[in-house]
Z-matrix of the N, CA and C atoms (Angstrom, degrees):
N
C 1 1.458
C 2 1.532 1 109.37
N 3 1.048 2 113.42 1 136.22
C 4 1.738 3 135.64 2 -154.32
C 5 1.917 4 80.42 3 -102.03
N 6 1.636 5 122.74 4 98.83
C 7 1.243 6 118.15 5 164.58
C 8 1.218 7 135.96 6 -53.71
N 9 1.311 8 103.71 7 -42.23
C 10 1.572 9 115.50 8 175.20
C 11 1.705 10 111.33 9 -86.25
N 12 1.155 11 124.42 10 12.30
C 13 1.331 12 117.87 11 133.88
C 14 2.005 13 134.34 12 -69.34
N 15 1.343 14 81.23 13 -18.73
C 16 1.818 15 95.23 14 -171.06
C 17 1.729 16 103.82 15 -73.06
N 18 1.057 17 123.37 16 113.72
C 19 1.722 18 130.85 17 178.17
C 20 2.120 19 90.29 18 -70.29
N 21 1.727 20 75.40 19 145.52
C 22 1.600 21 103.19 20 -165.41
C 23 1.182 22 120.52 21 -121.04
N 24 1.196 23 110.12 22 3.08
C 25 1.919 24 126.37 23 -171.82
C 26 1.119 25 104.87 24 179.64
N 27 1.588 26 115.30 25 157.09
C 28 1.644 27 120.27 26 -165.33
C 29 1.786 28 84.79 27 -176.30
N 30 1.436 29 92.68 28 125.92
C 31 1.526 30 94.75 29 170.90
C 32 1.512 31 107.74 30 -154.67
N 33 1.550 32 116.29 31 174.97
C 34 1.269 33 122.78 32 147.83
C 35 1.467 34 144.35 33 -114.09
N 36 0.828 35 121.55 34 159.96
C 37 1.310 36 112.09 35 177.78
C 38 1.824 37 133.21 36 -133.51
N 39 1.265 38 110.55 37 132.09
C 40 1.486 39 103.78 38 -170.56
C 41 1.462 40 131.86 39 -62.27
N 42 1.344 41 116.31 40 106.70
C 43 1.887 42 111.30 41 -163.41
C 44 1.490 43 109.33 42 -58.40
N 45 1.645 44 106.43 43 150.55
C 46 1.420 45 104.50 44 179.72
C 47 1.698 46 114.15 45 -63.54
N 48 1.123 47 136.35 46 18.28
C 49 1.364 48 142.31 47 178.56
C 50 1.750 49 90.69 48 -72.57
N 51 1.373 50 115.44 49 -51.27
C 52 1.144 51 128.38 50 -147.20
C 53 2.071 52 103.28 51 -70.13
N 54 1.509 53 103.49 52 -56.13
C 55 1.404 54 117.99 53 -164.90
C 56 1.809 55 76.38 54 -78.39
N 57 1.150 56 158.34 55 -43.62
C 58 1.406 57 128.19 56 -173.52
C 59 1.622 58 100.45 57 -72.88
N 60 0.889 59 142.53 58 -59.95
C 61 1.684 60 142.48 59 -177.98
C 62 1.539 61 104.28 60 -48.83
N 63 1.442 62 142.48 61 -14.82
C 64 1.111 63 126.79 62 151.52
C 65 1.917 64 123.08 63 -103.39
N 66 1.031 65 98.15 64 3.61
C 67 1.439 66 114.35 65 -171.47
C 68 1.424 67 120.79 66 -47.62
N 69 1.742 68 120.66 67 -34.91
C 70 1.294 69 145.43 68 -162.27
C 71 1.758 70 87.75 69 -108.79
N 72 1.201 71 134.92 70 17.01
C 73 1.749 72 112.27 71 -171.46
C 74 1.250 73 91.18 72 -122.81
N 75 1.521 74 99.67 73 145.09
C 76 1.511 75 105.77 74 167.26
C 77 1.845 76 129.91 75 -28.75
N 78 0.787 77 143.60 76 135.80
C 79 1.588 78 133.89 77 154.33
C 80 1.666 79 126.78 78 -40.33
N 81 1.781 80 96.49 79 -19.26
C 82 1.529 81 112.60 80 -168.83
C 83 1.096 82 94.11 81 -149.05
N 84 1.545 83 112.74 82 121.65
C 85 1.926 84 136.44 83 177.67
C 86 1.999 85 82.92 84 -99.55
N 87 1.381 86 114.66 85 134.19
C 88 1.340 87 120.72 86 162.24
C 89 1.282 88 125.20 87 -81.67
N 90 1.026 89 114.11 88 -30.15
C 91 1.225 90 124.31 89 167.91
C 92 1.553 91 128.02 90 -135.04
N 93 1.292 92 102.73 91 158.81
C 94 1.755 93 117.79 92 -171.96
C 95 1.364 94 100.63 93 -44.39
N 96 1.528 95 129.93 94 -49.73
C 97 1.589 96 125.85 95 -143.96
C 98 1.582 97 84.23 96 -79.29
N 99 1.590 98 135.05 97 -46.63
C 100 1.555 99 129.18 98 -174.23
C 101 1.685 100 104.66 99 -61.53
N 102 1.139 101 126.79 100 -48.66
C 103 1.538 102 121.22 101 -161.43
C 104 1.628 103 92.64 102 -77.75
N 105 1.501 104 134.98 103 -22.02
C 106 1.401 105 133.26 104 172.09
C 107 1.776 106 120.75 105 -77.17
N 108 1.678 107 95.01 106 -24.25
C 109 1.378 108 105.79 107 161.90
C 110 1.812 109 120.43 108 -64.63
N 111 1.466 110 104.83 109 -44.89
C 112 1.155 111 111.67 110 176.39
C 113 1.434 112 120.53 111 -68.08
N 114 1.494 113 121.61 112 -21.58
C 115 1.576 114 128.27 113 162.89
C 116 1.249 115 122.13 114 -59.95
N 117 1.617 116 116.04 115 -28.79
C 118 1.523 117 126.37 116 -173.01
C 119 1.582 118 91.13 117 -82.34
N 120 1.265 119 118.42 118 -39.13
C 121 1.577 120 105.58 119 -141.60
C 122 2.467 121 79.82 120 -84.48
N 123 1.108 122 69.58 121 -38.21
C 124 2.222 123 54.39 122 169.21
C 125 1.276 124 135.33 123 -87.43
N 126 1.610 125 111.21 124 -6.26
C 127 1.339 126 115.12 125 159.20
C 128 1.546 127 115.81 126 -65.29
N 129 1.312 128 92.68 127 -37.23
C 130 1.796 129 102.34 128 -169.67
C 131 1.143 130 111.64 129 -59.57
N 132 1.687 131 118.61 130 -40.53
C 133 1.581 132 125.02 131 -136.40
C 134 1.952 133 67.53 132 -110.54
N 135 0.965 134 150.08 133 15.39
C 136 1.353 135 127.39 134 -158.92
C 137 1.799 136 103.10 135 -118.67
N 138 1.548 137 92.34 136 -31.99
C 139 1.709 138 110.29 137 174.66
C 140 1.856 139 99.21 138 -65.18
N 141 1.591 140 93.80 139 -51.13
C 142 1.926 141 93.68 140 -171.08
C 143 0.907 142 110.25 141 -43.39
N 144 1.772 143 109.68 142 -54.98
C 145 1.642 144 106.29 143 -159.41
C 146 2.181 145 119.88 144 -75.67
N 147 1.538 146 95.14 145 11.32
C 148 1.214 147 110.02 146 176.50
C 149 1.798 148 115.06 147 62.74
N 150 1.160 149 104.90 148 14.66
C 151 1.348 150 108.69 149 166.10
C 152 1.388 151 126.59 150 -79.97
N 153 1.451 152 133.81 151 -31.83
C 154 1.295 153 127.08 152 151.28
C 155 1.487 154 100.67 153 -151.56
N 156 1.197 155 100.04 154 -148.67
C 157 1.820 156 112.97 155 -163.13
C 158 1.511 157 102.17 156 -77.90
N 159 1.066 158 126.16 157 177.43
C 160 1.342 159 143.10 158 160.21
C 161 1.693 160 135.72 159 -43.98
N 162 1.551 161 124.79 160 10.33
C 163 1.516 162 149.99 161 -121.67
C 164 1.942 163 92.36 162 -159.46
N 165 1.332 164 87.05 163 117.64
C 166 1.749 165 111.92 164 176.64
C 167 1.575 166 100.50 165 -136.40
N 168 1.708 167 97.54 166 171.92
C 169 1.297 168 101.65 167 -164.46
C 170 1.657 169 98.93 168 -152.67
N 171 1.388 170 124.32 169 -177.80
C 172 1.181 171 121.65 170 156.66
C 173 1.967 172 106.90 171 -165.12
N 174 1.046 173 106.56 172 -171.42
C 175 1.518 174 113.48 173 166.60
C 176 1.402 175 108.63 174 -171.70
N 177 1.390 176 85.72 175 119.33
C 178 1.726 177 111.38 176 171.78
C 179 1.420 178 152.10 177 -116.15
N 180 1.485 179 139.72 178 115.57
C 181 1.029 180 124.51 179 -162.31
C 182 1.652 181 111.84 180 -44.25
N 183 1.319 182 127.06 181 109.51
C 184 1.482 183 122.46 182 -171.09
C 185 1.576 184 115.69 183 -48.61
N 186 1.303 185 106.57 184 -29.96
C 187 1.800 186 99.39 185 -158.05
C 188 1.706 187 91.53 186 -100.73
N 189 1.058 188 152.03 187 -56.89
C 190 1.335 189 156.16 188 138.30
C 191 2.111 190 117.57 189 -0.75
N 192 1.340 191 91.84 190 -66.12
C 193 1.274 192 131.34 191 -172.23
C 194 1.848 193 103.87 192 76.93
N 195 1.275 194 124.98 193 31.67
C 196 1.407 195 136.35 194 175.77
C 197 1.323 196 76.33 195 -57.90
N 198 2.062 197 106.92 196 154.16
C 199 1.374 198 137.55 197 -178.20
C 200 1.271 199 91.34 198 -111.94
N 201 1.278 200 107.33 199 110.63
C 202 1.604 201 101.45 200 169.09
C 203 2.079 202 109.52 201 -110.60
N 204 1.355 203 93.89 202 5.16
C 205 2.021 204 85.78 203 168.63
C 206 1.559 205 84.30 204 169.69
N 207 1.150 206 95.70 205 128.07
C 208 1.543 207 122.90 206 150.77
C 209 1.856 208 121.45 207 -92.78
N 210 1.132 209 110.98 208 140.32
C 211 1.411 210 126.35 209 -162.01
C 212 1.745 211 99.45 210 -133.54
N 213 1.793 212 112.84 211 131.42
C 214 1.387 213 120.77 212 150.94
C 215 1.203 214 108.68 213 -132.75
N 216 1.603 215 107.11 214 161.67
C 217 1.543 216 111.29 215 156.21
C 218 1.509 217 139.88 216 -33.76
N 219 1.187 218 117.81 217 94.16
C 220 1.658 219 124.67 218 -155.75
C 221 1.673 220 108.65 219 -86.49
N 222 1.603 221 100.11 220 -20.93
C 223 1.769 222 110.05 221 -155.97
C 224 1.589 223 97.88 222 -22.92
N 225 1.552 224 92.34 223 -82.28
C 226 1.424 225 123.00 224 -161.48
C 227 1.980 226 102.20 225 -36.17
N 228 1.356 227 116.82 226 -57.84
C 229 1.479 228 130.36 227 164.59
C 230 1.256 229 121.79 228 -36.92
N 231 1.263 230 113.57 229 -36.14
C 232 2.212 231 121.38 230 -157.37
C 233 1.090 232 93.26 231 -134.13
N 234 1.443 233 128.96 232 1.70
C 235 1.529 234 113.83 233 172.57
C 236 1.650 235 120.92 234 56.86
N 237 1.838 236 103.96 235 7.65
C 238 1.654 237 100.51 236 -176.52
C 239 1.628 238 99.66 237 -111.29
N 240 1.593 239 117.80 238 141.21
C 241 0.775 240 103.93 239 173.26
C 242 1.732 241 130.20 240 -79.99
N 243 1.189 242 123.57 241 28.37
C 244 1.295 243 135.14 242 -139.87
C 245 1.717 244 97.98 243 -144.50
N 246 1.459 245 115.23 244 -1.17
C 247 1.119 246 129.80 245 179.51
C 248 2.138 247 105.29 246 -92.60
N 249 0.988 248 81.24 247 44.31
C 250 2.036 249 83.14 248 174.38
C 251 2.097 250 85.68 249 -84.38
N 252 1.825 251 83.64 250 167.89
C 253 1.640 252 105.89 251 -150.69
C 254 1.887 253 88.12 252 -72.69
N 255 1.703 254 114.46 253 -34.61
C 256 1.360 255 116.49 254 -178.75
C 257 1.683 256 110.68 255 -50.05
N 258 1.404 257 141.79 256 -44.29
C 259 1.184 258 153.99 257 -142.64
C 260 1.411 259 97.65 258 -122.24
N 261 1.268 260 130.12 259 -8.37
C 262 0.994 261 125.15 260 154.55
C 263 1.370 262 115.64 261 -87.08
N 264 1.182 263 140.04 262 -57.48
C 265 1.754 264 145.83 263 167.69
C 266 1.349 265 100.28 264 -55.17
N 267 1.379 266 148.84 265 -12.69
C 268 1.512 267 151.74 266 176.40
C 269 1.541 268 110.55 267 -77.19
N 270 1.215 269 104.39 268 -45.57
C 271 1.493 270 122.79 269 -139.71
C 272 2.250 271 92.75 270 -108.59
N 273 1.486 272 100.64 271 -36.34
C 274 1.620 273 97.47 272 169.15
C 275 1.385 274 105.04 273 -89.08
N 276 1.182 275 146.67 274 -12.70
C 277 1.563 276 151.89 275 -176.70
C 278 1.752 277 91.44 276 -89.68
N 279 1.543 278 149.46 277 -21.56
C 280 0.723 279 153.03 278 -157.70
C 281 1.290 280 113.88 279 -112.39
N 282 1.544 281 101.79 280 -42.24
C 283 2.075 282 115.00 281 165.52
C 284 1.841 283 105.34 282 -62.99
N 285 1.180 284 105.91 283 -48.83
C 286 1.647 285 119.40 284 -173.40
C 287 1.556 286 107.21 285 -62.43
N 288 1.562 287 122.16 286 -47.95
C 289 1.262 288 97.74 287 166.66
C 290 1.570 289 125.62 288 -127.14
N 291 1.652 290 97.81 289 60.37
C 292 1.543 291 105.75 290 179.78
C 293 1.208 292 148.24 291 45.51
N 294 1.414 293 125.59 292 28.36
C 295 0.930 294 162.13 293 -139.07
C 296 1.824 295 130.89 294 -168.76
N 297 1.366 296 95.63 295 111.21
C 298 1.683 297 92.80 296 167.98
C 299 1.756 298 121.52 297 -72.60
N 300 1.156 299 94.44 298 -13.83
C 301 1.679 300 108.34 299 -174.96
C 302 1.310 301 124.14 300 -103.54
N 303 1.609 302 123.57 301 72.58
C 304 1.556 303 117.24 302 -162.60
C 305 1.524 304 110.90 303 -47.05
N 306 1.193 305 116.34 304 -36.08
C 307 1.407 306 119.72 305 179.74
C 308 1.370 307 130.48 306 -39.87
N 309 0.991 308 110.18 307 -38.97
C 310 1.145 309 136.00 308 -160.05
C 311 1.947 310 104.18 309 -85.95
N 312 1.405 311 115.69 310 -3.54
C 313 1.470 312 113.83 311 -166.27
C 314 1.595 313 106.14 312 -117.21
N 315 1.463 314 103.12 313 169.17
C 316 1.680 315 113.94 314 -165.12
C 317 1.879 316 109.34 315 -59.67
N 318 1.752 317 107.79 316 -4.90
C 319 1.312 318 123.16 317 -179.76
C 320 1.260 319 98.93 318 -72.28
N 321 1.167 320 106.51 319 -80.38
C 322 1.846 321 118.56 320 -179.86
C 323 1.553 322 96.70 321 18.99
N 324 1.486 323 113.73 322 121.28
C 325 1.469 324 130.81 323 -9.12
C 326 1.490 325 111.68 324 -94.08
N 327 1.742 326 98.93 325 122.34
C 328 1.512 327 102.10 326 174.86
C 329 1.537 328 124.26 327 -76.88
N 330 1.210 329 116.63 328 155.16
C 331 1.550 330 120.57 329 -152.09
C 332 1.865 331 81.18 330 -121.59
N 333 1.404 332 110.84 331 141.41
C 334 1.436 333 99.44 332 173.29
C 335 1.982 334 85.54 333 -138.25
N 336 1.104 335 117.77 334 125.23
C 337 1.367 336 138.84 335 -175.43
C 338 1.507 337 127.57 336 -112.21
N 339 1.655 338 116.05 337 106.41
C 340 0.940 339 117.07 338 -152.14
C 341 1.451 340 124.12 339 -114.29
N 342 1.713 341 159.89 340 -162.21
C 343 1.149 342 105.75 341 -176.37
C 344 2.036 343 71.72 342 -128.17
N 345 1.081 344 130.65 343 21.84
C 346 1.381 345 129.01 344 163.79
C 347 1.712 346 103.58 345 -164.34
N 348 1.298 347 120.76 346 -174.89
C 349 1.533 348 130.75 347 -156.04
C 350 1.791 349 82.27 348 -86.36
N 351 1.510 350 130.29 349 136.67
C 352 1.074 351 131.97 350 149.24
C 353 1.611 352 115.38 351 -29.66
N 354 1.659 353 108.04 352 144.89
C 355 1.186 354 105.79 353 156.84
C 356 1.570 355 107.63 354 -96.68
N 357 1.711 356 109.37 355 -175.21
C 358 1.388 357 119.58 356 -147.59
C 359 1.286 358 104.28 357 -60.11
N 360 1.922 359 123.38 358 -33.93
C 361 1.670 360 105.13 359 167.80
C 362 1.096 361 132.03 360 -66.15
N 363 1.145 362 118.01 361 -32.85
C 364 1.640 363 134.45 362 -179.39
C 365 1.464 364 106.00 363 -69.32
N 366 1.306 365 104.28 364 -41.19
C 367 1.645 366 97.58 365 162.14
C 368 1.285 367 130.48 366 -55.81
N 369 1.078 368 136.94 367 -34.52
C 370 1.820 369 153.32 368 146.32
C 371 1.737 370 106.61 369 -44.18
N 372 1.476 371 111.34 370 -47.65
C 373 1.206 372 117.56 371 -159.46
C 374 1.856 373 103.03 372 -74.02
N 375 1.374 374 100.41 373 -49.66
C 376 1.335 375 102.10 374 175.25
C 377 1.414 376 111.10 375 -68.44
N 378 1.371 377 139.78 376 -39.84
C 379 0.904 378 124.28 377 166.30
C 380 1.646 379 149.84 378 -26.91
N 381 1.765 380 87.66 379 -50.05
C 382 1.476 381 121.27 380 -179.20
C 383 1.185 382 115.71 381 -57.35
N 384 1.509 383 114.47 382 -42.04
C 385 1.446 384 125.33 383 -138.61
C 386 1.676 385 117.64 384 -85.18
N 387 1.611 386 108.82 385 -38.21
C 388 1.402 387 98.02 386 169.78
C 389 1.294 388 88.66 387 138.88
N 390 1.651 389 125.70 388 2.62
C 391 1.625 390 109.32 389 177.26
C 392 1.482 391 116.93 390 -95.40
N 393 1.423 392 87.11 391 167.64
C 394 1.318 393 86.59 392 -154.43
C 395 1.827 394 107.77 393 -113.10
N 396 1.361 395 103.31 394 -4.00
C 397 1.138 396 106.96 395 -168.98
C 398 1.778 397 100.62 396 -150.19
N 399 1.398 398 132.40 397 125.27
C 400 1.323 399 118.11 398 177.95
C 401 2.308 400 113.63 399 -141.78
N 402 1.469 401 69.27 400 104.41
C 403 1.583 402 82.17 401 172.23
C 404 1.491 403 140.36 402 -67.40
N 405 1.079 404 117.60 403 85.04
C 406 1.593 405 108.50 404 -178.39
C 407 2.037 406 114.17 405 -94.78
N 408 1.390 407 85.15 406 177.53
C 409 1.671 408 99.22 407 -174.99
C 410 1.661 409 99.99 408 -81.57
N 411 1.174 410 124.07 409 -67.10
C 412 0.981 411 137.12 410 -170.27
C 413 1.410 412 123.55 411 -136.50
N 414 1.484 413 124.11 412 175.29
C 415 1.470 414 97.98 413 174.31
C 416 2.332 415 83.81 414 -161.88
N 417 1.256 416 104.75 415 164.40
C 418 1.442 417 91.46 416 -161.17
C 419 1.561 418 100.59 417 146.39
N 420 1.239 419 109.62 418 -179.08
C 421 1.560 420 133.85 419 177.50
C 422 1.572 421 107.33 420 -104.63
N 423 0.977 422 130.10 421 10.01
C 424 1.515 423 136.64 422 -168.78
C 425 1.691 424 101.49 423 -95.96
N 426 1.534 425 129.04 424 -15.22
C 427 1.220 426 118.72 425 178.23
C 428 1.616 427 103.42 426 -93.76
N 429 1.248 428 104.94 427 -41.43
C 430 2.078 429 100.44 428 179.35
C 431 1.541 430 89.03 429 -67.45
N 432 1.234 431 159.35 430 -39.49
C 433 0.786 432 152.17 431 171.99
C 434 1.646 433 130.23 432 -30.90
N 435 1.656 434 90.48 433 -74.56
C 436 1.407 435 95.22 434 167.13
C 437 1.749 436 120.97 435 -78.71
N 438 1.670 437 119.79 436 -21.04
C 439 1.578 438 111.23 437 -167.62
C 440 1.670 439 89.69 438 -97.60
N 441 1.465 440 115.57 439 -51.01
C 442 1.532 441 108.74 440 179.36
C 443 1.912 442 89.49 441 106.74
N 444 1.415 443 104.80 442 19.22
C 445 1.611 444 95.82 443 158.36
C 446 1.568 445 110.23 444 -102.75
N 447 1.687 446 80.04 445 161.42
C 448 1.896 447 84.35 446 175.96
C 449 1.516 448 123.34 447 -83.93
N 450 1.328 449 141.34 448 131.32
C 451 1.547 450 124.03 449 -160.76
C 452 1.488 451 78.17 450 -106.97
N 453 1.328 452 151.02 451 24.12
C 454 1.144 453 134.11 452 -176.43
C 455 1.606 454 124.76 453 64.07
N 456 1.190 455 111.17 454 -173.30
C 457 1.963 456 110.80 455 -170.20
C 458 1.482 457 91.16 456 -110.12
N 459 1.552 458 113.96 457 89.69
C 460 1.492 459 121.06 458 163.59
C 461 1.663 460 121.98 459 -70.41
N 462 0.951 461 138.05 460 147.56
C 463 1.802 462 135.96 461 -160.10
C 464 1.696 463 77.64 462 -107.32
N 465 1.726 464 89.88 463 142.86
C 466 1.554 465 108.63 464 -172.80
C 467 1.641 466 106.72 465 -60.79
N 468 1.475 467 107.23 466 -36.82
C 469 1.783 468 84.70 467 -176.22
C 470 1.213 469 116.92 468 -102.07
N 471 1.360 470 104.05 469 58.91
C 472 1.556 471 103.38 470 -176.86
C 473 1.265 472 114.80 471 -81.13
N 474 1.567 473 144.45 472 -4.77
C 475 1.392 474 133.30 473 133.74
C 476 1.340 475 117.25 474 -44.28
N 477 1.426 476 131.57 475 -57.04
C 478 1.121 477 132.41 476 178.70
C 479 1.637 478 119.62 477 -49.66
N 480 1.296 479 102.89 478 -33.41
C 481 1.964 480 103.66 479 175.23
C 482 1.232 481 115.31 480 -62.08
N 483 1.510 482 108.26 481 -49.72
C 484 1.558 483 125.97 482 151.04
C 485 1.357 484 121.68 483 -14.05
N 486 1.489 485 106.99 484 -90.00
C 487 1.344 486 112.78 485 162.53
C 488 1.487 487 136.62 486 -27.07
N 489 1.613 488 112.81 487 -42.91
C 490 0.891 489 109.35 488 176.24
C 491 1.619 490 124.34 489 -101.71
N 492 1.416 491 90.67 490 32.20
C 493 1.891 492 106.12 491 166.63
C 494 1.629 493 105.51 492 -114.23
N 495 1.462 494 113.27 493 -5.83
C 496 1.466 495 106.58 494 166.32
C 497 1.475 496 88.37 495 106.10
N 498 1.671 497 142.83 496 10.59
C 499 1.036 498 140.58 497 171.24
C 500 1.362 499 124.28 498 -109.69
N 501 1.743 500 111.74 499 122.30
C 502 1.418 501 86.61 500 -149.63
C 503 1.746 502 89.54 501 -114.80
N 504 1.399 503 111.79 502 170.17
C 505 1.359 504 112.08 503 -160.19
C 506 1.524 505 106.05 504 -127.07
N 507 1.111 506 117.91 505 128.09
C 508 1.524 507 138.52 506 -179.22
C 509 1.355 508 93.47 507 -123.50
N 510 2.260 509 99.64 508 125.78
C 511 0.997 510 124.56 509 -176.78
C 512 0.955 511 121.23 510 -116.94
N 513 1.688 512 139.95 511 177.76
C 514 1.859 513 134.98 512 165.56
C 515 1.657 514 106.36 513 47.93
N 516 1.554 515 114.59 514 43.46
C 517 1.745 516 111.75 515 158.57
C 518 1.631 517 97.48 516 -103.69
N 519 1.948 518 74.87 517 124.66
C 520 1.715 519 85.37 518 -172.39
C 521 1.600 520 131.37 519 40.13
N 522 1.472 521 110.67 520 61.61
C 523 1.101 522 132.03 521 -172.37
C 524 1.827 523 112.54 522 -64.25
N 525 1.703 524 98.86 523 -41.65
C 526 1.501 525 97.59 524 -175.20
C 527 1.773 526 103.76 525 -74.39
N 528 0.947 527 110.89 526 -27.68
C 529 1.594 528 110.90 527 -161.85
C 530 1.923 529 96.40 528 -69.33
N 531 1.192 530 132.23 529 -43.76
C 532 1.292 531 127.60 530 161.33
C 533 1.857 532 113.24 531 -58.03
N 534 1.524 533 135.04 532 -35.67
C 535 0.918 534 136.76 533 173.76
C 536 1.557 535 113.46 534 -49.01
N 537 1.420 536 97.59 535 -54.63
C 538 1.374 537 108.51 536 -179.06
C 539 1.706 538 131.10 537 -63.73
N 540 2.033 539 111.35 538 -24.77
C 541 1.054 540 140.23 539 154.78
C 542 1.775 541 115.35 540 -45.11
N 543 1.204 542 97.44 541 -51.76
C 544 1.647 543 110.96 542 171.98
C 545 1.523 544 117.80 543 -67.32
N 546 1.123 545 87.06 544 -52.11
C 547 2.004 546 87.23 545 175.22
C 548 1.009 547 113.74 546 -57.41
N 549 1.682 548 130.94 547 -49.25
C 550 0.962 549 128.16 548 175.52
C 551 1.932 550 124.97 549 -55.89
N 552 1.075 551 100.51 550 -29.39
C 553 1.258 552 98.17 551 -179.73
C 554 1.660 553 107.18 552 -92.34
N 555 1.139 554 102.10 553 -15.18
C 556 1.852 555 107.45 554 166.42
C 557 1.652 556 109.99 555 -39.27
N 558 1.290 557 84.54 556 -65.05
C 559 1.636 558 120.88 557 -159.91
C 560 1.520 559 101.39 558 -53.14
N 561 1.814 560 130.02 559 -37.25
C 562 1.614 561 123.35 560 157.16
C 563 1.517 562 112.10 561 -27.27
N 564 1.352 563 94.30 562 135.27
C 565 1.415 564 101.04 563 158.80
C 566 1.122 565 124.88 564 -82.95
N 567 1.631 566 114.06 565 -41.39
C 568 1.552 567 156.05 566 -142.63
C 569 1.876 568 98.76 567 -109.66
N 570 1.515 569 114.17 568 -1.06
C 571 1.366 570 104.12 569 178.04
C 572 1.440 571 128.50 570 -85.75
N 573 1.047 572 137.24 571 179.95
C 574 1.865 573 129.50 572 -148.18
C 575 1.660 574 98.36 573 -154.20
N 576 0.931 575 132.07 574 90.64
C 577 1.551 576 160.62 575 149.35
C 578 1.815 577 109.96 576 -58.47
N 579 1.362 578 100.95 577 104.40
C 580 1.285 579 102.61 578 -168.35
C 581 1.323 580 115.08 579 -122.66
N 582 1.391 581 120.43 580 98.47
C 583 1.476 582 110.14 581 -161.47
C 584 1.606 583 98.26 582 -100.18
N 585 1.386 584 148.08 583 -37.37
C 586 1.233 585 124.27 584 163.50
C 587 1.213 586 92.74 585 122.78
N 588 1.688 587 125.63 586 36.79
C 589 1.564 588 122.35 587 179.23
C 590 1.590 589 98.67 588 -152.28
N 591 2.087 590 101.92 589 65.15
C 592 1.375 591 115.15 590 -167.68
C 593 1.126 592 148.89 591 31.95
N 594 1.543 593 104.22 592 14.61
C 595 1.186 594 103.82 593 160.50
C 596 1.760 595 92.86 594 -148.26
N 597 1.751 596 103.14 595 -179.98
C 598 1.647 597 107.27 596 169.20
C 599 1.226 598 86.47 597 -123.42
N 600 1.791 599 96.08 598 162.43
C 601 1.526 600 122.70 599 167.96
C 602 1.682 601 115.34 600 -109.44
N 603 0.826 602 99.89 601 140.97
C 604 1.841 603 121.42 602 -169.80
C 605 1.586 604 118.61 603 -116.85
């Protein structure tokens, strides 16, 4: 085996679309429904700019509501499939304060805010990470529905697993404003649905 054929790092990175579209916002959303506003407005702008799917993220000191990392869909951008908007806002909230374990920091309790229910990796991913609290828009069959991705085979009480890691889950903030994120990206003709079983659907 030829070593220096073997790849040694693999990352992503957040496009400047992203740091100008939050550039003008407070440092601190007070509440859930503003920092969930700010998930829609980067899911939306995240499909346009053709960098990944329709799916934003963030992580926030909960009691503060300080932004400590915003997260979008990278796939299409980083070429990884492991680049969803959850593992991206996990994983830069995690570089920023040194630590694989949000829990564990002067934030505690971290809020990780999503703009629909994780699918089945992101479900692991959020799990892992150290939050303590995770907000979504909605959660349901209404996103494979309208985008035509797969969220994977989630187990029905997957709030309840949650729960019983000490993470508690707040649901339906600003439910239509993610509905409307989906439709809109329905409505592409030209959009690219990539489920990762050799081919995409369109």
């Amino acid at each position: 085996m030829n070593v220096n054929d073997l790849p040694r790092t693999f990352g992503a990175r957040l496009p400047d679309w992203v740091l100008d579209e939050v550039s003008e916002d407070p440092s601190q959303l007070s509440t859930v429904e503003d920092r969930m506003r700010l998930v829609h407005r980067l899911a939306e702008r995240n499909h346009r700019e053709d960098t990944g799917g329709p799916f934003a993220a963030l992580v926030a000191d909960a009691g503060s509501g300080e932004i400590l990392s915003v997260g979008v869909n990278l796939v299409l951008a980083s070429g990884l499939s492991s680049a969803h908007a959850e593992v991206v806002a996990l994983s830069l909230a995690q570089a920023r304060l040194g630590t694989w374990d949000l829990a564990s920091t002067a934030h505690a309790p971290v809020e990780l805010v999503v703009n629909w229910r994780p699918c089945v990796m992101c479900y692991g991913a959020s799990m892992w990470a150290g939050v303590q609290r995770l907000v979504i828009a909605g959660e349901g069959d209404i996103v494979e529905e309208l985008t035509g991705f797969d969220e994977g085979p989630m187990r029905e009480d997957w709030k309840a697993q949650f729960e019983r890691r000490g993470i508690t889950v707040v649901s339906d903030v600003l439910r239509d404003g993610a509905i409307e994120v989906f439709t809109s990206y329905s409505k592409r003709t030209d959009k690219l649905v990539y489920n990762g079983r050799g081919h995409t659907a369109s």
